[in-house]
C-alpha positions in Angstrom: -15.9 -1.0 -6.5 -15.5 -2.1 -2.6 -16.1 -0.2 0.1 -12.9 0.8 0.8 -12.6 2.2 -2.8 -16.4 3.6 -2.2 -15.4 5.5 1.4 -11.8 6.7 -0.4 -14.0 8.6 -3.1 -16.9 9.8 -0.5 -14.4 10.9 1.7 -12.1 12.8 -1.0 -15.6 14.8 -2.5 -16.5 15.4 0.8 -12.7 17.1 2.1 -12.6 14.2 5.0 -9.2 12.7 5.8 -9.1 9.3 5.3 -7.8 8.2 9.0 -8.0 5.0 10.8 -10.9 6.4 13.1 -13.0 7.7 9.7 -12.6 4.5 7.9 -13.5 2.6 11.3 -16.8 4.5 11.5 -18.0 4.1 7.5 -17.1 0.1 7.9 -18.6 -0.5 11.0 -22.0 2.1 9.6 -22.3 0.6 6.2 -22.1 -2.9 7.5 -24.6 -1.7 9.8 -26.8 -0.7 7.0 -27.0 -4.3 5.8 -28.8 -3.3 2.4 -27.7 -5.0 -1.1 -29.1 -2.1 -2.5 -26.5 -1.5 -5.7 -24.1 1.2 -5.8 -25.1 2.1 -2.6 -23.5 0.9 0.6 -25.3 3.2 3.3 -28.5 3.1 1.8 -28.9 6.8 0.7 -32.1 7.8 -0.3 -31.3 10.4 -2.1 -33.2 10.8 -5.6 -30.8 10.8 -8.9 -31.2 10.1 -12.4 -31.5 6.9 -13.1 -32.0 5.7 -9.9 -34.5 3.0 -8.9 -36.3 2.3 -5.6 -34.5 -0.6 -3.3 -36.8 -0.7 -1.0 -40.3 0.8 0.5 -38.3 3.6 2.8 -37.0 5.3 -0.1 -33.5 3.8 -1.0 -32.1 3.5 -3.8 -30.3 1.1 -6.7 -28.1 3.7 -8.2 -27.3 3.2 -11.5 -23.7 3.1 -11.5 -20.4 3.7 -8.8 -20.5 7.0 -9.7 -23.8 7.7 -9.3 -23.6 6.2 -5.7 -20.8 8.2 -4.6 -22.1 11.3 -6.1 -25.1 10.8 -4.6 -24.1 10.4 -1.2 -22.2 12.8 -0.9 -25.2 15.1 -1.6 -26.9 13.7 0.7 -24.5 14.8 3.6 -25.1 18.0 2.4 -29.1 17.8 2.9 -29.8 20.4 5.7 -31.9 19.8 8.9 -31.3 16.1 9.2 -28.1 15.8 11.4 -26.1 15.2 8.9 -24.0 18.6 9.6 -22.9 16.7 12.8 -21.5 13.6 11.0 -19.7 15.5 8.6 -18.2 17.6 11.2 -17.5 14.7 13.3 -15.7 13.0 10.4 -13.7 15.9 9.3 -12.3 16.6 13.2 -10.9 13.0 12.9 -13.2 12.1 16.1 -13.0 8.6 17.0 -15.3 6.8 15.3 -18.0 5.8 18.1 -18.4 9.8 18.5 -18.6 9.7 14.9 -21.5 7.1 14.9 -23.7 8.5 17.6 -24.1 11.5 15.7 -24.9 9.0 12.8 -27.7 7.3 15.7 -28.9 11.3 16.2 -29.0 12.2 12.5 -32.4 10.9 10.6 -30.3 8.5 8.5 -31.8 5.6 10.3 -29.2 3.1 10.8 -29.7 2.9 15.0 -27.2 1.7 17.1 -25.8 -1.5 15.5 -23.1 0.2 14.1 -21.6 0.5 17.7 -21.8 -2.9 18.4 -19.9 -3.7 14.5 -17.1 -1.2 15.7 -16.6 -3.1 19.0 -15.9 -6.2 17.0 -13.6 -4.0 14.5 -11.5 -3.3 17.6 -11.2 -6.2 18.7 -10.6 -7.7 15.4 -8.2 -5.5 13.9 -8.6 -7.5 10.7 -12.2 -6.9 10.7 -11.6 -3.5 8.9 -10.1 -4.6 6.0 -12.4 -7.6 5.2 -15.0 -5.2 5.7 -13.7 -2.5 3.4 -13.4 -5.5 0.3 -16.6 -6.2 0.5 -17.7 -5.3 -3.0 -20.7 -2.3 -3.5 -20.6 -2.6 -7.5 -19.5 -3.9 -10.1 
């Protein structure tokens, strides 16, 4: 699975529109995430069966693409985190750097980088897709 394939199936559980600015802000986020962690491009740390620990923050090598996606998408429904704001941000089509500072405000952890990636997917239009082949599982 790539991460275009990954955001198309997050996106679809999840009722999100899969629009330029939505697919700008999961590239430019899950590159900012930067884990190899398996099945799991934004680093969710979100306990599931068969799941095993990535890393010593808490996230996870889910055990298949499945897994992953189902996975993440519960974790956009955890409550009190900020997460509410990203999913509402995603599902209003906002462009995506309004999209990634509620990302930065949320207690997913990823900071600002993904700003600075989504600057260089502007200006590289080609960017997003070599972004969204980058493969997630296998």
């Amino acid at each position: 699975m790539t991460r275009g394939q990954f955001t198309h199936r997050v996106f679809k559980a999840l009722g999100i529109s899969k629009t330029l600015h939505n697919r700008r802000a999961f590239a430019a986020w899950m590159q900012a995430e930067g884990g190899s962690a398996h099945n799991n491009p934004l680093n969710s740390t979100e306990d599931w069966p068969g799941a095993t620990l990535y890393n010593g923050v808490g996230v996870k090598n889910y055990p298949s693409a499945d897994a992953g996606v189902e996975a993440t998408v519960k974790t956009f429904h955890g409550h009190g985190h900020g997460y509410e704001a990203i999913l509402r941000a995603l599902r209003r089509n906002a462009p995506a750097a309004d999209t990634l500072a509620a990302v930065a405000a949320s207690d997913w952890g990823t900071g600002p980088l993904p700003e600075t990636i989504l600057g260089e997917i502007h200006d590289h239009p080609e960017r997003l897709r070599e972004l969204e082949r980058v493969v997630v599982a296998s």
